[in-house]
C-alpha positions in Angstrom: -60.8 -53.9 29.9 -57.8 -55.7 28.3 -56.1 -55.5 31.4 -59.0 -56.4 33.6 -59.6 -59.6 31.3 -55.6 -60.5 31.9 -55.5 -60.4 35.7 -58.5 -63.0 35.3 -56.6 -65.2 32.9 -53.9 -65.0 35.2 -55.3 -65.8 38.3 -57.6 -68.6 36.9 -54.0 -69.7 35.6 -52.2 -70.0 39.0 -55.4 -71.2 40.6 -55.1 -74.0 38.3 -51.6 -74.7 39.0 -52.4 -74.5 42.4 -55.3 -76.8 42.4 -53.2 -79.2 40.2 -50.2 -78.9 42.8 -52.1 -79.2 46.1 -54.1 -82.8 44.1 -50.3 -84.3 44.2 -49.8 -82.9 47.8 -53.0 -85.4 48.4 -50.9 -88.7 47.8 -48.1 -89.8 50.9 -46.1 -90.9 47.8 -46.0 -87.0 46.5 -44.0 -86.3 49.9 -42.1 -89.7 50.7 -40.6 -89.1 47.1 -39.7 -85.9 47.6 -38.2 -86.8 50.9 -36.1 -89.6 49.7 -34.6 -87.4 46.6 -33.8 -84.9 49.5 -31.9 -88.1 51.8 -30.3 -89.3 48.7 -28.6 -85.6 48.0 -27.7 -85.2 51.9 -25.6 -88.5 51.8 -23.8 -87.6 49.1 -22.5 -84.8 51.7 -20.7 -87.7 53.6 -17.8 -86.6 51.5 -16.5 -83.7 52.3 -15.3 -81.5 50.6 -11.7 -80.1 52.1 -10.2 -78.5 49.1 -8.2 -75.3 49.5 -10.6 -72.3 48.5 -9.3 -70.5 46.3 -12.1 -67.9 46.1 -14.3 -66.6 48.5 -17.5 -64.9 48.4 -19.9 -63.6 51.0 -23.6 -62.2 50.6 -24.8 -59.9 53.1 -28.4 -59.6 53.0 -28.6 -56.4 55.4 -31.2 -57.0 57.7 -32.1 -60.3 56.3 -33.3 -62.1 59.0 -35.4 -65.5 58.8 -38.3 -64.1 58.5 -37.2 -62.1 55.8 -35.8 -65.1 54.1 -38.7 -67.1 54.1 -41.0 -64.0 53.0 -38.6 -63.5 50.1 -38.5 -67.6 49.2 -42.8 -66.9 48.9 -42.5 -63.9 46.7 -39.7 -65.4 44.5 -42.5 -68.2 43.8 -45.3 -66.0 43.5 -43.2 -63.8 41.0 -42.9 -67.1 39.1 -47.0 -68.1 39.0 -46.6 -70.3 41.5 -48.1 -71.0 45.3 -44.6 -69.4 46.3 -44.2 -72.0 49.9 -42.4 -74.7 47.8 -40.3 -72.6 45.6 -36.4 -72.5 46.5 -34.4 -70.0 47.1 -30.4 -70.0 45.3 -29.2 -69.6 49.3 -31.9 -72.6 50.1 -29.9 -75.0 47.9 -26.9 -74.7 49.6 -25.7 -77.6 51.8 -24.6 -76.2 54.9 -26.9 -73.9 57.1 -26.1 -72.4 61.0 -26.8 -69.8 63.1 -25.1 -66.3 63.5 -25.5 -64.4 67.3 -25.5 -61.2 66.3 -25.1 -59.2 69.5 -22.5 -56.4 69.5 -20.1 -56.0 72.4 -22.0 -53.2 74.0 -25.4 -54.1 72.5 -28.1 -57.2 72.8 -29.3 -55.6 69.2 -27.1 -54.8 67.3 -25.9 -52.2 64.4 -25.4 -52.6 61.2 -21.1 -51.7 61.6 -20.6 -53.3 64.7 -21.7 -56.4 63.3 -19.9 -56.0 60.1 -16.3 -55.8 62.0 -17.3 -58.9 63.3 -17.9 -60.8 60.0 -14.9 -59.5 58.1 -12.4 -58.7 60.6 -13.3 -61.6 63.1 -13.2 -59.9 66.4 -17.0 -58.4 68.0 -17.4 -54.4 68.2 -19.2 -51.7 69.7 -22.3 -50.6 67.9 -21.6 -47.8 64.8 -17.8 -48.5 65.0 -16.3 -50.3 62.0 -12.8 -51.9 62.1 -12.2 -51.2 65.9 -11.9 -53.2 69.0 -14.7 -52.7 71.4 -11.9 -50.8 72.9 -12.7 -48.0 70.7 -15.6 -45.9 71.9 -18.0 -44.5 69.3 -17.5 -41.0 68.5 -14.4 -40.6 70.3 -11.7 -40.0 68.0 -8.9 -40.1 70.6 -10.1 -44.3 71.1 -9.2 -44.9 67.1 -5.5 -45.6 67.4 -3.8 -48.6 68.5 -7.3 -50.3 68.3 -7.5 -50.9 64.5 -8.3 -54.9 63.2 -8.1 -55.8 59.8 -10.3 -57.5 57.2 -10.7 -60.5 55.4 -10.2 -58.7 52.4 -7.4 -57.5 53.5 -5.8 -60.4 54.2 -7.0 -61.6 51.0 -5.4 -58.6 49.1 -1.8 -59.5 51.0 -1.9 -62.6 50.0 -2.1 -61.7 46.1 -5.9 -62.5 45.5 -8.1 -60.1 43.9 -10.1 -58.2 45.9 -14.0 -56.2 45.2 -16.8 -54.7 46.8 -20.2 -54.5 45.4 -22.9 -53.0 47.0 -26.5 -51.2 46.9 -25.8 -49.2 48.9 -23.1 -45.9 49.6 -19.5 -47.9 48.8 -18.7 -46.2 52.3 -21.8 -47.0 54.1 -21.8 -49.8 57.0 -20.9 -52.8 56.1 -18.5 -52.1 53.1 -16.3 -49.8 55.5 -15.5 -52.2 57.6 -13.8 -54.2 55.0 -11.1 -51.3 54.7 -12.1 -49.2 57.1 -10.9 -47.8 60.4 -13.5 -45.2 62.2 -14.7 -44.8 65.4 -18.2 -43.2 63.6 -20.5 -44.8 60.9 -21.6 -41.4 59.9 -18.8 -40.4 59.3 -18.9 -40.3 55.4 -16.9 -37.3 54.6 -15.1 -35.0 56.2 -18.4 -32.8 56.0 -19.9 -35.2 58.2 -17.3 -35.3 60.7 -16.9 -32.9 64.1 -14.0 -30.7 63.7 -12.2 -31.6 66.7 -12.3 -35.1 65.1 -9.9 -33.9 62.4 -8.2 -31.8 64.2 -7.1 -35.0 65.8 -6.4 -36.6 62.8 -9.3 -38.8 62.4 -10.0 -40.0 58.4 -13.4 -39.8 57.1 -14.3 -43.3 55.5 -14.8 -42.0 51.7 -10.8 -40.9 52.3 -10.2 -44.2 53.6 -11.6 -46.2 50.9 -8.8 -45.4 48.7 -6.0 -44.9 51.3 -6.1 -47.5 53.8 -5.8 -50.7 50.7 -5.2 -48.6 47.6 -5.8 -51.5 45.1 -8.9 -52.6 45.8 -9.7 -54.2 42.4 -13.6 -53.7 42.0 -15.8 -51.2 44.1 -19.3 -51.0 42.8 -22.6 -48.8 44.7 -23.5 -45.6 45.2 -21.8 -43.0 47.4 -20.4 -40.8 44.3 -21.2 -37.0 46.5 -19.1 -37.9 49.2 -15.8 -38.1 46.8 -16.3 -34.7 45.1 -15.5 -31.4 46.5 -18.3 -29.6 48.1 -21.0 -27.9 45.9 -19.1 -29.9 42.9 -22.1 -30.6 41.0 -23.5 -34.3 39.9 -22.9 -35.8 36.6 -26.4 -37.4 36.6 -28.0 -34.8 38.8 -26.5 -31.2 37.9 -27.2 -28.1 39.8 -29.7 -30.3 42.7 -27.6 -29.7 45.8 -28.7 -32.1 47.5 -26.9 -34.0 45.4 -23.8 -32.2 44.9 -19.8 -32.9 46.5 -19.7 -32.7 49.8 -16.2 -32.7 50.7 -14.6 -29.6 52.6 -11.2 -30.4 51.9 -11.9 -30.0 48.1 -10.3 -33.4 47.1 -11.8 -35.4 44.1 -11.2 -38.9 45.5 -12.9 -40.1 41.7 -9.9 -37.9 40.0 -7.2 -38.9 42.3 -8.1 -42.7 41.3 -8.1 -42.4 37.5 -4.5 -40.9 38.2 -2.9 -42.6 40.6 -4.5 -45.7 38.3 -3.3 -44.3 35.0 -0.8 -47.2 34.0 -3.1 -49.5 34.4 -6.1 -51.3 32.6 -8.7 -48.9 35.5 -12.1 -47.7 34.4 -14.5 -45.5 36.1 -17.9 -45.7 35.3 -21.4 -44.2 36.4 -24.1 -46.2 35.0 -24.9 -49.2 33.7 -24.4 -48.3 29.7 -20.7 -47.7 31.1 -20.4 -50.2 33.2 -22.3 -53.2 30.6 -20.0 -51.6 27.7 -16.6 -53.3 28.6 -15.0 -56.1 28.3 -14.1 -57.8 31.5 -10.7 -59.3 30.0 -9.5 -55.3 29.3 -10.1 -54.5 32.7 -8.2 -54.7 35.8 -9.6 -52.3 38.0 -13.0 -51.2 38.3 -14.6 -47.8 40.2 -18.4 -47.8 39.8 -20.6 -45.2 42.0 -23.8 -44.9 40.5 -25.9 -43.0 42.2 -24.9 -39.9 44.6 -26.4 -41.8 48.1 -27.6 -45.1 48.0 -28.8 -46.7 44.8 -32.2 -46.7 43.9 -34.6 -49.5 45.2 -34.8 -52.5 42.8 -38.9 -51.8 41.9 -38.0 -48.3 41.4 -35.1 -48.5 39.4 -34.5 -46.9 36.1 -33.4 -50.2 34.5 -31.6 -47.7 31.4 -29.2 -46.3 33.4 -28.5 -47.8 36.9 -27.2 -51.4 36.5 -28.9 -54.5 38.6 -27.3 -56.0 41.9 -26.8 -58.6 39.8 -25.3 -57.0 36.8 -22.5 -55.5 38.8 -22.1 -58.8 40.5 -21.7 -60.4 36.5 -19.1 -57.9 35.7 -17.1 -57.9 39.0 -16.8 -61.6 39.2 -15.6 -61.8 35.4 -12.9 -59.3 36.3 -12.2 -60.8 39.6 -11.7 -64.6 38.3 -8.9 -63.5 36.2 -6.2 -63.6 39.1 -4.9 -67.1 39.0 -4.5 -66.9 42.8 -8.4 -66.1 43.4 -10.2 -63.8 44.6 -12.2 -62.3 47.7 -15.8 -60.8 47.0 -18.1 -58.9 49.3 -21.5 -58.5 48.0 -24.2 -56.4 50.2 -27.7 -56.4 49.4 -28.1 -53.4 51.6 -31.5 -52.1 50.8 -33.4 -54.9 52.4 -32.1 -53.2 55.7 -33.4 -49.7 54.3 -36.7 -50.8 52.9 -37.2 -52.4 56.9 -36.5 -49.6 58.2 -39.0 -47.4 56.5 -41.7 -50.2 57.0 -42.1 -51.0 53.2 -41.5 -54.4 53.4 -42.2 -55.2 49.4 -39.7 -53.0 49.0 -37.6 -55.1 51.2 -38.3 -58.6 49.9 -38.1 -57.3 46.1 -34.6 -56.4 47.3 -34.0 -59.8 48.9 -34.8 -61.5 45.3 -33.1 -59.7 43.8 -29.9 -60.4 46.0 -31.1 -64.1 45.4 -30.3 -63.5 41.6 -27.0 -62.3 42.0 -26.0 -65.4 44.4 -27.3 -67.3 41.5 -25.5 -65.6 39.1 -22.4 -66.1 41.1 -22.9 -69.7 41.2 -23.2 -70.1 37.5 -19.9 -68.2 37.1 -17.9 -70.1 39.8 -17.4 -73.7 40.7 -18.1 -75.2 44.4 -15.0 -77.3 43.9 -13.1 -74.7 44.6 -15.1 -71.5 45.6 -16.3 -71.4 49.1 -19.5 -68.7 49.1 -21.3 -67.9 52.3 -24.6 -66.0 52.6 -25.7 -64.6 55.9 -27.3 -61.2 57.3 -25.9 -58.9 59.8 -28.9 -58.3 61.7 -32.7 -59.3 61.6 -35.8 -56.9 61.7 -39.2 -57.1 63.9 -40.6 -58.5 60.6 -43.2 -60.7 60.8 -45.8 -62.8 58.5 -49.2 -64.9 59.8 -52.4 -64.4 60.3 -53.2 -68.2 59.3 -52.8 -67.5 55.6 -54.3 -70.3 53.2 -51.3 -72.1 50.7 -50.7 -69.2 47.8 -51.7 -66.2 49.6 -50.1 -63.3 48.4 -47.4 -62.8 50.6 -48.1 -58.8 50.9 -52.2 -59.5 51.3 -54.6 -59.8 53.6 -54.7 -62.6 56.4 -58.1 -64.5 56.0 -60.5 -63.2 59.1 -60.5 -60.1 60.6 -59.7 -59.4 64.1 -61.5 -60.5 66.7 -60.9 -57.5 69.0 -61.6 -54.2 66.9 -63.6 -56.0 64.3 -60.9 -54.7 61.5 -59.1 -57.0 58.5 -55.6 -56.8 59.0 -52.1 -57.9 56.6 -50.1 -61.1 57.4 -47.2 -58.7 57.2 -46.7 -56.1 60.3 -43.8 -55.1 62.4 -43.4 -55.0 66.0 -42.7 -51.2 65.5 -42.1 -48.6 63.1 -44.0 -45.6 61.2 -46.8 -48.2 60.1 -48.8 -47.3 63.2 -51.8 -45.5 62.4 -54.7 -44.2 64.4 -57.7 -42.9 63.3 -60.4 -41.6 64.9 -58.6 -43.1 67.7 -58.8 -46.4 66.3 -56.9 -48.6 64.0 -56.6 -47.9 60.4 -58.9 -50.3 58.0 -56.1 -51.2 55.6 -59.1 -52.4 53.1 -59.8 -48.7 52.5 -55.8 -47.9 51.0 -53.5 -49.8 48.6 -52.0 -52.3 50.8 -50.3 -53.9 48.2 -48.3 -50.6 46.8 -44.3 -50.5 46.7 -44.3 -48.1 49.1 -47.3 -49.1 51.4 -46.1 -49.1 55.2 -46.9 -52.4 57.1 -49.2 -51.2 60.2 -46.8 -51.6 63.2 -47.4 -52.2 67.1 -45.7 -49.2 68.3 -45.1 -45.7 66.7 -41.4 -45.1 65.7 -40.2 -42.8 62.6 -38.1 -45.7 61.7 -38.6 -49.5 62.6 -35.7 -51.1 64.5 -33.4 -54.0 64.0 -34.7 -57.8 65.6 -32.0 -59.0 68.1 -32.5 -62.7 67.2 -30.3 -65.1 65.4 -29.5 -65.0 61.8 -28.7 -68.0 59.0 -25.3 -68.8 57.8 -25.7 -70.6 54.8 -22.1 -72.7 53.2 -21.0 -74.2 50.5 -17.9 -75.0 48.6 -14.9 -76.0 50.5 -14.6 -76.3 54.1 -18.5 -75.2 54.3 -19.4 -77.5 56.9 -16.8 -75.5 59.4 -20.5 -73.4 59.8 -22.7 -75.7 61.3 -24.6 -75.3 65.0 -24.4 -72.1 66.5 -22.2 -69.8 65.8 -20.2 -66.0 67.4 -20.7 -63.9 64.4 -17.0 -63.2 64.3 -16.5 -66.8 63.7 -17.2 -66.7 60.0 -14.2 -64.5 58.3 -12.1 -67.3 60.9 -13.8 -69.9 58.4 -13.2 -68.4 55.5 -9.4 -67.5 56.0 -8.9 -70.8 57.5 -10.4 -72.0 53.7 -7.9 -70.0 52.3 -5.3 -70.6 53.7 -5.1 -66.6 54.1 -4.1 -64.6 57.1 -3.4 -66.3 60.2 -4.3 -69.5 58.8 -1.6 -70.1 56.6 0.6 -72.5 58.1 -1.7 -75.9 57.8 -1.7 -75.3 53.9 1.6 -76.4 53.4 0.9 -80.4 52.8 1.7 -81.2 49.2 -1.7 -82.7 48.2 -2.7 -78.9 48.6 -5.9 -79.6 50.4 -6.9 -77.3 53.1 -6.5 -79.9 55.9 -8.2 -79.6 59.3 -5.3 -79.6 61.5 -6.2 -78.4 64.7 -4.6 -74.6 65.1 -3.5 -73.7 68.5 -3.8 -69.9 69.8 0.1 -68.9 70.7 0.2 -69.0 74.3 -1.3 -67.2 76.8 -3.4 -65.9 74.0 -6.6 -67.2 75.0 -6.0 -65.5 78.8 -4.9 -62.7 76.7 -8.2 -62.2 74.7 -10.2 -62.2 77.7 -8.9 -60.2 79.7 -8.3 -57.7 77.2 -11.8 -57.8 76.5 -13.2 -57.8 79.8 -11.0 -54.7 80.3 -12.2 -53.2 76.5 -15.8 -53.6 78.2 -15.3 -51.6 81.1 -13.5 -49.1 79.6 -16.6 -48.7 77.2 -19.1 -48.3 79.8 -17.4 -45.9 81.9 
C-alpha cells in the first residue's frame, strides 16, 4: 500500500512540474529568452580557443548513435522528475558538434575494431581487425606484419604523457585493443581463442599484447581478468565456476608478471571497487584494475559493493593520470551500450549511456577546458529507434499513445529494425500490454528476427571542447579525429608547429611530405584489392 500510495505522490508530483513547465512553454518570451541566453553563449565562441592541449580525453559511447543519445538525454531527465526533452546532457553542453562516417574499408556498416583503428590510430580498417591497415585481412595471420599503425596513445606515451584505459568492458575487447594492439582477429582474446596455425606463425593474442606491445601503460581499468590467468586457474571472485576460470594455454599469469615486472614502482592491482576506492591517488603510479572475469556487469545490475561505477574508475584514473606535469592521454569506453543493443534491451543500453554521461561529467569537474581538449563520439550506431507520436514526458521505455492501425495491437515508441525482439504468436504480433515492457531486461519487439540486433550504418556525433575543438566541425572521415587530437598536442606527427614561443598550438597549415598524398592512394586502392581477392 505504502508503495502504491508513493508512485501516486510521485507522479501527481512530475505531472505538476510538468503542467507548471509546459504553462511557461505557453509565453513566446519563455523561448525567445531562452534563445537569446543560447546566442549570447555561442558568441562568446568567436574566441577561440588555440592553446596547446596538454591533456586529452575521448569518450566512446559504443554503439551510441543519435538516436541513442537523444533517448539517453530523455531518461537522464526523467531519472531526475522531470519531462526528460529539455534536460541536457554533460556531452550536450559542449561547444563543438560534427559528424563521424563510420564506414570501414571493406564495410558500409561497420565493426566495432575496424572503427576503433580508425579513431585512435588515424588510418580506416577492415572490419574485426584492430591496429592494421586494410592491408591486413581478417583472420589471416600471415597479413599482420609490416601492416601495423600505431595509436594515439601511443604517441602520447612517447612523448612522456601519461597514458590509461578505462573501460566496461574486457580491457582487451574491441575498442581498447586497438589502442595498443596489433591483431588481424578481434576474438582473439587469448591464445585459447586463437587457431593454432595462427601461433605457430607467431601471431600475439591481444591479452599478451596489452602488456608487451607499450609496457607502461599507466592505468587499465574493466573487465577481462580470465583471459590473463593460466587455464582452469580459478577466479578470485568466482572460485571453482569454470566458466569463469584462466583460459590461457601457455600457462602465463599476465596479472603476476605485472606486479613483478612493476615491483619498483608505486603499481597496484586491484579487483573491486573496495580495492580500487581504498588508495590514495598521490601513492599511485600505476594502476591494473580487472574487475570482473568478461565484461563488467551492466550498470542496473550491478553489485554497487564490490564492482566500482564507470565513473568511479574514471575519478580514480584521472587523479592518477593529472599527476604527470606533461599531461595525459585517456580513453574512456562506455562499451555496454553496444552490448545492451545488441541483445535488444535497450534500458539496459540507455542506463549505460547515463551513466557514461556521469563520468564525462566527472571528468569535467576534474580538468579544465583551458587546457584539456575532451572529445566524445561513438564508433558505430544501432537500428534504434523512438516515435510513435509520443505526448511531452512520456516515459521514454512506454507505450506510444494509439495502437496500430493495421493489427489493431498497442505497440512501444522504442523498437529496432531487427534483432531477437521479434515475436510471433499465434502467428500474429505479440500484445506487449500483456508482459513487463518496462523491465531491465525486456527486449524491444523488432522488424526482423535476428539472435542479435545489428549495428546502424549512419553517421555518428563528434562532440569538442577544450583546445583546438572547433578542428571537428562539418563532416568528418572517422580517422580524422586522433589527427585532431595529436595535432592539439602537439604529439606524433604533429610536432613541429609547436615550437613558437607563445606555446600555443598554432594552426599552421601542415603539408604531407611529398608524393605522400599519391602515396596513400594508391597504396590504398591496392590494400583494397588485395582484400577482396
Amino acid at each position: 500500500v505504502e508503495k502504491t500510495w508513493l508512485h501516486i505522490r510521485l507522479s501527481k508530483y512530475n505531472l505538476i512540474c510538468l503542467l507548471q513547465y509546459t504553462e511557461q512553454e505557453k509565453d513566446p518570451k519563455f523561448w525567445n529568452a531562452w534563445a537569446q541566453r543560447t546566442l549570447k553563449n555561442a558568441l562568446t565562441l568567436q574566441e577561440l580557443n588555440k592553446n596547446k592541449a596538454k591533456n586529452l580525453i575521448l569518450f566512446l559511447g559504443d554503439g551510441m548513435g543519435i538516436p541513442t543519445v537523444t533517448a539517453a538525454r530523455i531518461l537522464k531527465g526523467q531519472l531526475n522528475g522531470q519531462s526528460g526533452e529539455e534536460t541536457q546532457l554533460e556531452m550536450d553542453k559542449f561547444p563543438f558538434v560534427s559528424l563521424s562516417k563510420t564506414y570501414n574499408t571493406n564495410a558500409q556498416v561497420p565493426d566495432s575494431a575496424g572503427t576503433a583503428t580508425a579513431y585512435l590510430c588515424g588510418v580506416k580498417a577492415n572490419e574485426g581487425t584492430l591496429g592494421v591497415s586494410a592491408a591486413a585481412v581478417r583472420s589471416q595471420c600471415n597479413t599482420t606484419q609490416g601492416n601495423e599503425v600505431t595509436s594515439i596513445l601511443k604517441w602520447a606515451k612517447d612523448a612522456g604523457k601519461s597514458v590509461g584505459i578505462v573501460t566496461t568492458t574486457r580491457v582487451n575487447h574491441a575498442t581498447p585493443s586497438a589502442a595498443y594492439a596489433h591483431c588481424v582477429d578481434r576474438d582473439w582474446y587469448s591464445d585459447n581463442e586463437m587457431p593454432v596455425e595462427a601461433l605457430q606463425a607467431g601471431c600475439k593474442d591481444i591479452a599478451r599484447q596489452l602488456f608487451e606491445n607499450i609496457p607502461n601503460i599507466d592505468v587499465i581499468m574493466g573487465g577481462g581478468r580470465k583471459y590473463m590467468f593460466p587455464k582452469n586457474m580459478s577466479d578470485v571472485e568466482y572460485p571453482n565456476i569454470l566458466k569463469h576460470s584462466g583460459t590461457r594455454k601457455d600457462g602465463r599469469n599476465l596479472v603476476q608478471e605485472w606486479v613483478d615486472r612493476m615491483k619498483d614502482k608505486k603499481n597496484h592491482y586491484v579487483w573491486n571497487k573496495t580495492q580500487l576506492l581504498s588508495l590514495n591517488p598521490n601513492n599511485v603510479d600505476y594502476l591494473l584494475g580487472l574487475f570482473e572475469p568478461g565484461d563488467m556487469m551492466y550498470d542496473l545490475e550491478r553489485n554497487t559493493e564490490s564492482d566500482p561505477s564507470l565513473t568511479e574508475m574514471v575519478d580514480v584514473a584521472i587523479k592518477i593520470l593529472k599527476k604527470n606535469p606533461s599531461g595525459f592521454y585517456l580513453l574512456v569506453e562506455g562499451g555496454r551500450i553496444d552490448h545492451g543493443h545488441h541483445e535488444g534491451k535497450a534500458k539496459q543500453a540507455l542506463h549505460e549511456a547515463v551513466e557514461m554521461d556521469r563520468a564525462i561529467g566527472r571528468a569535467g569537474l576534474l580538468t579544465s577546458d583551458h587546457e584539456t581538449l575532451t572529445i566524445v563520439t561513438a564508433d558505430h550506431s544501432h537500428v534504434f529507434s523512438f516515435g510513435g507520436y509520443t505526448p511531452r514526458g512520456n516515459t521514454i521505455f512506454g507505450l506510444a499513445p494509439m495502437l496500430s492501425d493495421v493489427d489493431q495491437k498497442p505497440f512501444t515508441s522504442i523498437l529496432y529494425g531487427n534483432g531477437p525482439g521479434y515475436k510471433v504468436i499465434n502467428g500474429a504480433r505479440e500484445n506487449v500490454s500483456a508482459v513487463d515492457y518496462k523491465g531491465n531486461n525486456y527486449q524491444a519487439q523488432a522488424a526482423v528476427p535476428l539472435n542479435a540486433e545489428t549495428h546502424g550504418g549512419e553517421d555518428v556525433a563528434v562532440f569538442a571542447k577544450g583546445p583546438l575543438a572547433h578542428l571537428l566541425h562539418g563532416v568528418h572521415e572517422q580517422n580524422y579525429i586522433p589527427h585532431v587530437m595529436a595535432y592539439a598536442a602537439c604529439i606524433g606527427e604533429y610536432r613541429e608547429h609547436c615550437m613558437s614561443p607563445s606555446g600555443s598550438a598554432g594552426l599552421r597549415f601542415l603539408l604531407l611530405p611529398p608524393f605522400s598524398a599519391l602515396q596513400l592512394y594508391f597504396s590504398s586502392k591496392f590494400s583494397l584489392q588485395r582484400s577482396f581477392h
